[in-house]
MARVODREN-795342 format. One record per residue: x, y, z of N, C-alpha, C, O in turn. Coordinates in pm, whole numbers, plus 50000, padded with zeros to 5 digits. Each point is the difference from the previous one (the first is absolute). Example, Ala and Ser with C-alpha at 12.3 -4.5 7.8 and 13.67 -1.06 7.14 Angstrom:
! residues 2
513194943150780499115011950000500905012050000501044999850066498615010749862500825011950006499235010950073500515011150017
END
This chain:
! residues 261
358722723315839500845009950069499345013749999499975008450090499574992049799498835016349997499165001650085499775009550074499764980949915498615000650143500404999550087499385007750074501604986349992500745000450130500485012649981499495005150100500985001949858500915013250008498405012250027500075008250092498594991149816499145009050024499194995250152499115007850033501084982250044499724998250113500345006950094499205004850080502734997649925500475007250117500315013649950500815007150061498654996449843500955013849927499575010150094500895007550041497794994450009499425010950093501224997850106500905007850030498824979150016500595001050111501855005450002500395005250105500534993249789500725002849971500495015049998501115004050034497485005849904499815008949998499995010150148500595010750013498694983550074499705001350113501524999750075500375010350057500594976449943500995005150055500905005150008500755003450092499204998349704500785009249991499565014150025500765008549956498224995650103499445014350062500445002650102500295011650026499884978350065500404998950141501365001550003500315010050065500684983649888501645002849954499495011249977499595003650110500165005049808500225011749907499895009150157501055006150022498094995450066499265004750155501534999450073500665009650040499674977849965500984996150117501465008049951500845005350073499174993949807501605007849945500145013249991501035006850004497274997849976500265012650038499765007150110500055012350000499574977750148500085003950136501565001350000500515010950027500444975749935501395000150060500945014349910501065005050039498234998349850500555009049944499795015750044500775008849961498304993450111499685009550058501054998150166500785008250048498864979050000500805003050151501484999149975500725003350094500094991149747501215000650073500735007949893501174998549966497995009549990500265011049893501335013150094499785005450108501514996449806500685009850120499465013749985499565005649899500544997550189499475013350012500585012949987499355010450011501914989149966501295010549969500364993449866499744989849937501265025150051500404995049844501404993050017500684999850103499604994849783501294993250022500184993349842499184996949912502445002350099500534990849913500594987849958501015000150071499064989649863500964990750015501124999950054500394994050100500365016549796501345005949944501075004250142501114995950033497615017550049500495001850126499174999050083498775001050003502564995250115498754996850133499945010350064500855008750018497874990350027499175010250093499584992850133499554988950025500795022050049499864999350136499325005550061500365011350035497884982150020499115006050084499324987250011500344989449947498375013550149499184993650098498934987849917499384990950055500665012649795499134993349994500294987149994501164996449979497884995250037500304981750027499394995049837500024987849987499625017549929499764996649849501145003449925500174995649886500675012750173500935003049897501404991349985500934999350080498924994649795500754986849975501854999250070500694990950048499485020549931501295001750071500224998850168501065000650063497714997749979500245005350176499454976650025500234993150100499085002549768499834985049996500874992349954499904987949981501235021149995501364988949889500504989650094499765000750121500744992549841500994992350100501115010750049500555008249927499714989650231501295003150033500914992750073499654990350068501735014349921501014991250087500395006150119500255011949976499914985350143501005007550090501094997850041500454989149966500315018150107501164991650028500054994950161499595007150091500804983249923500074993650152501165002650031500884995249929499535014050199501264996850057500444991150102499324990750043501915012449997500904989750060498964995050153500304989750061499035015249965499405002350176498174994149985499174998950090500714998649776498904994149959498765010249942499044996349932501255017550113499365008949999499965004749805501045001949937497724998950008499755007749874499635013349954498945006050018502024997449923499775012849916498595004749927499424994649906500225016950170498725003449962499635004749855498904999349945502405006150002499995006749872500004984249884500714990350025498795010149909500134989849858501295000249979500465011449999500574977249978501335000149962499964996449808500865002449916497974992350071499744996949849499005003150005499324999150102500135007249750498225000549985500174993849841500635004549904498434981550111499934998649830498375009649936498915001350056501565003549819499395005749930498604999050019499894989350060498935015649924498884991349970499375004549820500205008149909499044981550125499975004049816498095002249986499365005450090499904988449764498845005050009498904986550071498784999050011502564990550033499144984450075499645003050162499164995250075502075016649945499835001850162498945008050051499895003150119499544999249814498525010950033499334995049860500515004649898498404986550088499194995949891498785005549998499284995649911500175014150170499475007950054499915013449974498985006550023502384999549913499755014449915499224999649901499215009349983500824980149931498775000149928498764991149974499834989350059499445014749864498664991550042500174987749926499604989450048500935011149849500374988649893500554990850103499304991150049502285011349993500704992550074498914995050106499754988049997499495021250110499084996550050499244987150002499844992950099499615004549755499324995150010500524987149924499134992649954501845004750032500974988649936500434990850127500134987849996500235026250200500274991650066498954990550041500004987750011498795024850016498634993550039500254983949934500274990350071499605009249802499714988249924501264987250056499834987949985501235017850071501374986349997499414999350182499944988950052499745021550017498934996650137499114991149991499744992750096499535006149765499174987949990500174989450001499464990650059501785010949833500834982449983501094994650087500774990649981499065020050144500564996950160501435007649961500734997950097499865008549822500795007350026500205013850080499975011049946500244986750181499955014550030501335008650082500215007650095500364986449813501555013150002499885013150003500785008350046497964993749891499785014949919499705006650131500445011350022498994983750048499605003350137500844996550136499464998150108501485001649876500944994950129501215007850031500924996250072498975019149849501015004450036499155011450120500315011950005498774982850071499355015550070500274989250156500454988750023499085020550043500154992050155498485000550038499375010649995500024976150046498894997649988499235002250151498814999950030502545002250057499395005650163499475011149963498794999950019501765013349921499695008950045498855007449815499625011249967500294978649983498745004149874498704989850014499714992149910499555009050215499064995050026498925001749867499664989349949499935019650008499164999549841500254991849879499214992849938502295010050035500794989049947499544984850029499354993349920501085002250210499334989250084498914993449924500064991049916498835016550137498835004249980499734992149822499524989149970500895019049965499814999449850500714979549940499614990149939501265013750117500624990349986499274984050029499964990049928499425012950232498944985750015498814999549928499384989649979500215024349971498574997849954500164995049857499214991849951502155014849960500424990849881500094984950023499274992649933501765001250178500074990249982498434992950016499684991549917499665011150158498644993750052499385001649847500174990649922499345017450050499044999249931500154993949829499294992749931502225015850040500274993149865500554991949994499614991849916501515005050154500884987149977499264987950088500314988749960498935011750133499334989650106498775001249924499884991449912499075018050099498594997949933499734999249853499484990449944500905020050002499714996749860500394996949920499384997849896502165000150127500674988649912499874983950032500224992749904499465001450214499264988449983497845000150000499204990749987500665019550027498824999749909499714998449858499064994549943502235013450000500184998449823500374988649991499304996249906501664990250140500334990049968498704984850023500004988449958498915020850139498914993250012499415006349890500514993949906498825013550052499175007949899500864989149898499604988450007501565014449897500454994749911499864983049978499824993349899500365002050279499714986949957498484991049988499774988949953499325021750117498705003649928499834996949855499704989849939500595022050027500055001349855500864987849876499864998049880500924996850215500654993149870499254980950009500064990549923499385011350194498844988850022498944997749935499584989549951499875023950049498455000449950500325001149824499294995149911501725011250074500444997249835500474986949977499974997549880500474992550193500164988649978498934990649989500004990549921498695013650197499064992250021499245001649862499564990249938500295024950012499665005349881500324992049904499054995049941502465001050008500284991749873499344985450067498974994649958501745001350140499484983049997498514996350011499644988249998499255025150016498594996249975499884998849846499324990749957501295017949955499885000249843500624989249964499594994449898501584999650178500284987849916499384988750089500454989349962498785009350130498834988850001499035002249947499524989649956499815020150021498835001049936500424995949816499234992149945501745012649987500024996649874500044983050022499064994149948501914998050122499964988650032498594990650021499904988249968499075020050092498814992450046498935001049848499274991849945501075022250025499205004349832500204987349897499144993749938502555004450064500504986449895499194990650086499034994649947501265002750175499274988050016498554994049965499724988449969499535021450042498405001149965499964993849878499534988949977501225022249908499425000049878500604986149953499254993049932501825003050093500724984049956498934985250051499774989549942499675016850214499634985150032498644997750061499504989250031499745029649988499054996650026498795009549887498835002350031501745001449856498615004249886500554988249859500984994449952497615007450033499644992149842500785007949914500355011849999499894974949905500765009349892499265015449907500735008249945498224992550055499015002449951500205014550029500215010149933499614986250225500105014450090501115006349990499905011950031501444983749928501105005050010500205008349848500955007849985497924989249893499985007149922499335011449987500175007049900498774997350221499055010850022501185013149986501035001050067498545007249840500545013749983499695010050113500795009150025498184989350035499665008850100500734997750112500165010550062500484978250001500664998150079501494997849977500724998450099499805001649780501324993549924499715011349879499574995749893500695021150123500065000449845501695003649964501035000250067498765001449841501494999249891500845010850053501184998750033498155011549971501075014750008499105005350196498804998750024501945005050044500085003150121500235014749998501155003849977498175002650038499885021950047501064995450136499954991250085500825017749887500275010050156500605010350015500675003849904499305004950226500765008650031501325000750005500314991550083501055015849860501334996449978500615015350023499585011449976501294984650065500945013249949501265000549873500994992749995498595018749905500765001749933500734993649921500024993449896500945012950234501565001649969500524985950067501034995049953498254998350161500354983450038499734993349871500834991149981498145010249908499794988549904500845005649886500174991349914500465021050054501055001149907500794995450034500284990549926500705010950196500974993850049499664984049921500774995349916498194999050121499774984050046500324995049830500624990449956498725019849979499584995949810501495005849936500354995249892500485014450170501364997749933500504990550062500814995149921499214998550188501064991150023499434983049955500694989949991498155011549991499574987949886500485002849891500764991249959499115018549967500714999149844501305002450038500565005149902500234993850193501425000749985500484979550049501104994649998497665000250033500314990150061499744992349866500844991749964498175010449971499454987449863498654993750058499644988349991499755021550065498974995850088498435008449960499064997150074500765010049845499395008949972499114993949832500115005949892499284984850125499004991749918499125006749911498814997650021501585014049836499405008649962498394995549901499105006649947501294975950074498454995849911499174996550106498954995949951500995003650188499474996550053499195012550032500475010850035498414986749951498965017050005500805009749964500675007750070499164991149776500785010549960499915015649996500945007650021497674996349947499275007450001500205003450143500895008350016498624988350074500125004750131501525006450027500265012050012500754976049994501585005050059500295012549876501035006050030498235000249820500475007149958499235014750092500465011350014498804985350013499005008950064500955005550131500105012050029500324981150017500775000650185501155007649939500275011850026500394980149888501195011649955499695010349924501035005049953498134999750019499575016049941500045006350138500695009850028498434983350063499735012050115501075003150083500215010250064500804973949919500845002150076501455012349956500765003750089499344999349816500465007049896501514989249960501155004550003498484980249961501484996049982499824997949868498934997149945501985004250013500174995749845500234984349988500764993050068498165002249802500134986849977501254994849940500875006149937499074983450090501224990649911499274999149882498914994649983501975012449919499895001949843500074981849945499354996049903501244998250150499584984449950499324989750024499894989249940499385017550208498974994850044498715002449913499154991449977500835024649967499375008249986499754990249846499064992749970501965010149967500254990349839499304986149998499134995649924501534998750183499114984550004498685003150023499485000849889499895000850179498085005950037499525005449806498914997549948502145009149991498915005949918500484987949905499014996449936501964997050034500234986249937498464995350019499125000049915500824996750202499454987050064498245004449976499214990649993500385020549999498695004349914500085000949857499004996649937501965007350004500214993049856499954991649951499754999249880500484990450203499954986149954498874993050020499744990349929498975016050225499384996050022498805006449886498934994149984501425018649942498815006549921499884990849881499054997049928502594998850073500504993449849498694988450015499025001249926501034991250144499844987950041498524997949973499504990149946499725023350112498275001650028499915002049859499014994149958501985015149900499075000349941500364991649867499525001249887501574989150165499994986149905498914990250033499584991949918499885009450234498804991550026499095008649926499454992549920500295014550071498845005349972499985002549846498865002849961502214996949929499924995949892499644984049916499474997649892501214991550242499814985649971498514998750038499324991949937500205014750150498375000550020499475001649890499294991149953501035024349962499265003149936499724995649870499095002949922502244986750067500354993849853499044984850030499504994349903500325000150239499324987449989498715002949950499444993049917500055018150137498435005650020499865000949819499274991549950501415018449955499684995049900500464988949915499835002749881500514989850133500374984549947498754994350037499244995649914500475004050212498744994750063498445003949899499104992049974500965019849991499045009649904500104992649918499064992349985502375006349906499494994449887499864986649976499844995149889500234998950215499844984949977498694997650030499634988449980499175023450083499004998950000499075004949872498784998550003
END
């Protein structure tokens, strides 16, 4: 999933530059241009100012004919102009992406040709071009990371096969090609993770290269298991015990051997 994610991140980057461009074109064109309040309404020319975009009602009379004056005006609040600020701005930009565009439907689109304008070159380019370019790019990427694992797990597959059915036993003991301990490059903080959750599992084998796994946990800065730690120095105690009862029964044959000569 990492490598797939550092594949499209530029590109990610990139459209989110372009949103950032497009929200602040619509924030500039439908920014009002007089002052005004929620609280009270104001009455003048401009076509940004959320009150002159509220919903209104009129009244129809008896002869079919409608009342020019608003018979109701509902309120507008800070959804009916998302556009006073850049924040809001750029929150609608983003629900424009995911095809919501309410945020944009309270203007009349005959007579805001720029509007227009802005509006096709968003849909064209981000929601038509580069959002199915990103879903190609991504499925790119999550291919070639797939093709990536299933070459490593044929190749370990063909490695077992070799060494099981086509080298001598002989060969399969060569150190130069088979040695014991394997170097590599690691990170960190992935093999602490990996070495606490072995010793939390019962998985963490402290006689097996002992010397070494004490070595990994110094650098790694974990503290040993104090009874792991106990058994290891047991287990050279017993082995010193051991060398220098041989090496006393040696030394007792060697002179017995003397004086019987």
């Amino acid at each position: 999933m990492t490598s797939v994610a550092k594949e499209i991140i530029s590109f990610l980057v990139l459209i989110f530059i372009i949103v950032i461009s497009f929200a602040h074109a619509f924030y500039i064109l439908l920014l009002p241009r007089s002052n005004f309040t929620l609280d009270n309404r104001s009455i003048n020319n401009d076509l940004n100012n959320p009150w002159n975009i509220a919903s209104t009602y009129n009244q129809i009379f008896e002869n079919g004919t409608i009342n020019s004056n608003p018979f109701l005006i509902q309120p507008p609040n800070e959804n009916t102009n998302m556009f006073i600020d850049f924040k809001t701005s750029l929150f609608a930009t983003y629900l424009f992406l995911t095809g919501d565009s309410d945020a944009l439907s309270n203007w009349s689109y005959l007579n805001r040709p720029p509007l227009v304008i802005l509006i096709v070159l968003f849909s064209l380019l981000i929601v038509v071009y580069l959002m199915n370019l990103l879903i190609g790019l991504l499925s790119n990427a999550i291919e070639k990371n797939n093709n990536r694992v299933s070459y490593l797990i044929q190749k370990a597959q063909i490695l077992a096969e070799i060494e099981l059915f086509y080298m001598l036993p002989f060969q399969r003991r060569w150190k130069e090609w088979f040695p014991e301990v394997i170097y590599y490059y690691a990170n960190l903080d992935e093999i602490r993770k990996e070495v606490k959750a072995m010793m939390e599992r019962k998985e963490w084998n402290a006689d097996v290269f002992p010397e070494l796994k004490s070595d990994l946990l110094n650098k790694l800065y974990i503290q040993q298991n104090t009874e792991n730690t106990a058994q290891q120095e047991l287990n050279k105690l017993n082995i010193q015990q051991n060398t220098v009862q041989q090496d006393i029964a040696q030394n007792s044959d060697n002179q017995d051997f003397c004086r019987s000569h």
